[in-house]
Each structure stands twice: as structure tokens, then as C-alpha cells.
N, CA and C atoms as a LAMMPS dump frame, in Angstrom:
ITEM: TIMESTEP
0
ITEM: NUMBER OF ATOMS
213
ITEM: BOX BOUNDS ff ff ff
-5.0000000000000000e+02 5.0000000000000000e+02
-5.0000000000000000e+02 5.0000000000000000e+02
-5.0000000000000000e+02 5.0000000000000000e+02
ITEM: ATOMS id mol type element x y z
1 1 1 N -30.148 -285.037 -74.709
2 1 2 C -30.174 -283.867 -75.558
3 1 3 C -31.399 -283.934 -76.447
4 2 1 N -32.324 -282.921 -76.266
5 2 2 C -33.399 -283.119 -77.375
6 2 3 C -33.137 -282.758 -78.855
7 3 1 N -34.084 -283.476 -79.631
8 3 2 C -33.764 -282.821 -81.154
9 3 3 C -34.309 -281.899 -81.74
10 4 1 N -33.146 -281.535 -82.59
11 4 2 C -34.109 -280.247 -83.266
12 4 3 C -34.002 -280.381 -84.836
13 5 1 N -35.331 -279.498 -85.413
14 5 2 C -35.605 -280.056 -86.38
15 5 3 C -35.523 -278.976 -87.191
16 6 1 N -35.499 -278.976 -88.573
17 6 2 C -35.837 -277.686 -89.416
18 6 3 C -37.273 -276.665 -89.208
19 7 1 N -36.691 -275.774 -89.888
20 7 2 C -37.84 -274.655 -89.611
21 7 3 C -38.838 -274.864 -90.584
22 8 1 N -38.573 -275.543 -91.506
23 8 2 C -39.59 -275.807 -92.357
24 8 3 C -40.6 -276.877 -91.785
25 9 1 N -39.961 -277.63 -90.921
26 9 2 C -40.975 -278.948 -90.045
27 9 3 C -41.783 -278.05 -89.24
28 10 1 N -41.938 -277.255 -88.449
29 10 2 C -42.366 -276.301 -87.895
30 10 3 C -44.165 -276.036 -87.974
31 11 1 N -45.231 -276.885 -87.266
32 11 2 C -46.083 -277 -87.639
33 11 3 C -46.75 -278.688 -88.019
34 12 1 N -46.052 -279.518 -88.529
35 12 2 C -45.922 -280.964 -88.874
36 12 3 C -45.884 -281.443 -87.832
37 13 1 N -46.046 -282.8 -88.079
38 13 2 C -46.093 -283.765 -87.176
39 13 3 C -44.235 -284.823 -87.036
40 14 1 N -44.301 -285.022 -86.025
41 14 2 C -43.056 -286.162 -86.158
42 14 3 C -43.113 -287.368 -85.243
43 15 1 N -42.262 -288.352 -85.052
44 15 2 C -42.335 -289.291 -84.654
45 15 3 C -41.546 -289.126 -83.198
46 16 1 N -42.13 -289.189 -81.954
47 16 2 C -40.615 -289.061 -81.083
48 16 3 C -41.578 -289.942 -79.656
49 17 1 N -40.643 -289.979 -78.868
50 17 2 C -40.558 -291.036 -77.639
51 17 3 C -41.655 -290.142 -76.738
52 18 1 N -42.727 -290.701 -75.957
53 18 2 C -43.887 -290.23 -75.387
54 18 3 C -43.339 -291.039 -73.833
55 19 1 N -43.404 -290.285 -72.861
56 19 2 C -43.086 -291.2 -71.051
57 19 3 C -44.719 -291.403 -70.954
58 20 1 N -45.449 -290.692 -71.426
59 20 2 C -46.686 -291.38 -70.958
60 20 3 C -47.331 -292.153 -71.49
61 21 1 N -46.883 -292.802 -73.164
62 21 2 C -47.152 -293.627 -73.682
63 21 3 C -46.329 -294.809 -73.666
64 22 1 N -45.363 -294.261 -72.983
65 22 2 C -44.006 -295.154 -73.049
66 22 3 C -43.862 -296.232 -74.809
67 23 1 N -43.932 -294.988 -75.462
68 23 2 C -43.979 -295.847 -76.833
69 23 3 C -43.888 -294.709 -77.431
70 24 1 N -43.073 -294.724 -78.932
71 24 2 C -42.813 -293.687 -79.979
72 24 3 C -44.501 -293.413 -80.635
73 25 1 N -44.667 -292.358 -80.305
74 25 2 C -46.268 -291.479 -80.841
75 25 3 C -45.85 -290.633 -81.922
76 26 1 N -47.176 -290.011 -82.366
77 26 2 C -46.924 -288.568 -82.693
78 26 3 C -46.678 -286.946 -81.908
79 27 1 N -45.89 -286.372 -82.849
80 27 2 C -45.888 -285.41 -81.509
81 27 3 C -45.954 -283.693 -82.625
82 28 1 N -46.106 -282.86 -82.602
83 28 2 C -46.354 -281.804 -83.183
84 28 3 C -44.76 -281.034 -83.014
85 29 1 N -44.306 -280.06 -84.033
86 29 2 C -43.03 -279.779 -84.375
87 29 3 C -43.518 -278.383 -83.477
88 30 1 N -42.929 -277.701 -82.585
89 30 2 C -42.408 -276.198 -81.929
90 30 3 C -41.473 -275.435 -81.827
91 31 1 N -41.746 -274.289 -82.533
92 31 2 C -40.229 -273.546 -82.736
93 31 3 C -39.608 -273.555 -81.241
94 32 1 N -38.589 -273.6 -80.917
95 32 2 C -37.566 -274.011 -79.951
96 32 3 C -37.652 -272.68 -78.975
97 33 1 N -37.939 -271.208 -79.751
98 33 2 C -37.449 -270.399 -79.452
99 33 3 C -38.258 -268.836 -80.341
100 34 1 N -38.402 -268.039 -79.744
101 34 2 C -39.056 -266.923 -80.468
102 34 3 C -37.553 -266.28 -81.289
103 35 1 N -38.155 -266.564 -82.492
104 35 2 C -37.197 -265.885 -83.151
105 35 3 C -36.04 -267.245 -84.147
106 36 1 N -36.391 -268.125 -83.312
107 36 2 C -35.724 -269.243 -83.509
108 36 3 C -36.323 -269.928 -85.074
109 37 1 N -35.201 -270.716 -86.022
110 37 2 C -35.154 -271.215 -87.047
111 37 3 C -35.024 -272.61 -87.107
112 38 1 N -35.509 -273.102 -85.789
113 38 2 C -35.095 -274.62 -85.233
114 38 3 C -36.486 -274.926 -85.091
115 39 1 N -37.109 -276.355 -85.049
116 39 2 C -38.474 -277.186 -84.438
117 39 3 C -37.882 -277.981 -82.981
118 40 1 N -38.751 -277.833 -82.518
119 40 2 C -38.323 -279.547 -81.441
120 40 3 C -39.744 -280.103 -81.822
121 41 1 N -39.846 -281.69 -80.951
122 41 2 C -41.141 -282.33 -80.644
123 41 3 C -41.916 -281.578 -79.657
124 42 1 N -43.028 -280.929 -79.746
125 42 2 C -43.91 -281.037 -78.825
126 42 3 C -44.802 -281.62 -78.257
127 43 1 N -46.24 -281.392 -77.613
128 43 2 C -46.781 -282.177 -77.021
129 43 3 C -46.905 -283.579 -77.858
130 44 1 N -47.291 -284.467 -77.588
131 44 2 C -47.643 -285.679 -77.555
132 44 3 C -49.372 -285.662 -78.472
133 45 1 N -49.834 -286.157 -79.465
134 45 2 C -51.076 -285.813 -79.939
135 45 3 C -51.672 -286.896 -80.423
136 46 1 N -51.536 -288.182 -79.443
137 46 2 C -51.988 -289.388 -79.358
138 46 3 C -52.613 -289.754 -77.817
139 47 1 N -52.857 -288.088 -77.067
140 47 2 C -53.501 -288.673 -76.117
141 47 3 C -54.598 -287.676 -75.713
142 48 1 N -55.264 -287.537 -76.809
143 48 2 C -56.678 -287.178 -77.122
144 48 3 C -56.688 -285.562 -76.208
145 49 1 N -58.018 -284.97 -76.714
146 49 2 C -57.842 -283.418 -76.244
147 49 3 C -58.149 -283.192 -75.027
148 50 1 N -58.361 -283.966 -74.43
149 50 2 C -58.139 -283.862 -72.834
150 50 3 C -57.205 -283.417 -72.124
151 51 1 N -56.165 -283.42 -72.328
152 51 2 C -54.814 -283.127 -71.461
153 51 3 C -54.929 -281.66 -72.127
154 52 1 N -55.377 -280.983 -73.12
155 52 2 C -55.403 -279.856 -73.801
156 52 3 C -56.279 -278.847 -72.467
157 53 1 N -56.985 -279.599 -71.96
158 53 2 C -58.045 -278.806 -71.114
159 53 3 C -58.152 -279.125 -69.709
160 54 1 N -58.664 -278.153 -69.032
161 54 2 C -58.718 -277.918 -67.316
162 54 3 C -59.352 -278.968 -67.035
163 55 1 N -59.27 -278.874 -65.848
164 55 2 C -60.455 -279.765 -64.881
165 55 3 C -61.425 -279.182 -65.406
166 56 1 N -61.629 -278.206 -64.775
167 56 2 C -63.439 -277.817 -65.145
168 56 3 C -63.88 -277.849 -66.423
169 57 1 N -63.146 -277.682 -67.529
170 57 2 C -63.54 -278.124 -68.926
171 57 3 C -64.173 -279.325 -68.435
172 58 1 N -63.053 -280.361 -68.615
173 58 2 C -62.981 -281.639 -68.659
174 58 3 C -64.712 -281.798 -67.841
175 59 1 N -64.878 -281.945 -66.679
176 59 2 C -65.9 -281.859 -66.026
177 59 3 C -67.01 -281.109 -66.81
178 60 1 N -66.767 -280.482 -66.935
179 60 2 C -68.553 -279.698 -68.125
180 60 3 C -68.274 -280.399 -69.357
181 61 1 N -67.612 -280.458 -70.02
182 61 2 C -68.18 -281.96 -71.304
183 61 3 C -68.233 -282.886 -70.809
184 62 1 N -67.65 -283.894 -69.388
185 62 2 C -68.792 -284.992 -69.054
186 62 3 C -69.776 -284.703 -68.74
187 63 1 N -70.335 -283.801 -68.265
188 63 2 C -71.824 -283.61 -67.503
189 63 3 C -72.87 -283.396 -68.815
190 64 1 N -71.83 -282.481 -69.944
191 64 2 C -72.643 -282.417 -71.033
192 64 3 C -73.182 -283.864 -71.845
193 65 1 N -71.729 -284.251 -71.797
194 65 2 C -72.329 -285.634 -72.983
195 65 3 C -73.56 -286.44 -71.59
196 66 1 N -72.904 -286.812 -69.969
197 66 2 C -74.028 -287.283 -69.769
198 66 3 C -75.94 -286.702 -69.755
199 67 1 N -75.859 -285.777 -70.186
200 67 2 C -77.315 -285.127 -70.419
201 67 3 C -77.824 -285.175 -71.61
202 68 1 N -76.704 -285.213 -72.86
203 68 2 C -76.983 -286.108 -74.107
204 68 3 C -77.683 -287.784 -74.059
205 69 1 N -76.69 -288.259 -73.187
206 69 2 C -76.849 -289.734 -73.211
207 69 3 C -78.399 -290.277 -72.474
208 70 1 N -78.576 -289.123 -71.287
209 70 2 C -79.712 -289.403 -69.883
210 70 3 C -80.4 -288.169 -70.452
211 71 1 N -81.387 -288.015 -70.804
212 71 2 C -82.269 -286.392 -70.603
213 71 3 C -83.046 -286.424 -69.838
């Protein structure tokens, strides 16, 4: 059963169980529901902004930083 949190947490950060960290992270509070007066944990925000973005992002800021690094 997941938890839910106040509506005032809503936005905050909390502490909850990560499978891909397999270790308690941080995780960002999400209203449960439109309309809803409840938080749950959302994503996970201990595993950097990568997972935030596509492949092809991901791929054009490496190519970028390597043209920073190599000119």
C-alpha cells in the first residue's frame, strides 16, 4: 500500500524506498490525484536529471559537453 501524505507536503521533499537505489533516497511529494488533498512519493531525485530526459536529449548534452572538453 503506498503512502500518502498531507496536502500541505505537496511540493517537498520526503524520505521513501527507491528499487533503483535499492536504498531509502529522496523523493518529491505528488498530489495523488487532480483535485486530490493527499501527496504520495514521487520520482526518486537522487538519480540526477538524466532519467528526466530522452535519449536524444541525453545524447546532445554528451556530444555537447564532448565539444566543450575536445574543440
Amino acid at each position: 500500500m503506498s503512502e500518502h501524505l498531507t496536502e500541505s507536503a505537496i511540493g517537498q521533499t520526503t524520505l521513501a524506498w527507491c528499487p533503483t537505489c535499492a536504498r531509502m533516497s529522496k523523493h518529491r511529494v505528488d498530489r495523488v490525484a487532480v483535485g486530490s488533498h493527499a501527496g504520495k512519493p514521487g520520482p526518486c531525485l537522487e538519480h540526477g536529471p538524466k532519467n528526466n530526459l530522452t535519449k536524444d536529449q541525453q545524447q546532445r548534452r554528451e556530444r555537447e559537453r564532448q565539444k566543450e572538453l575536445f574543440p
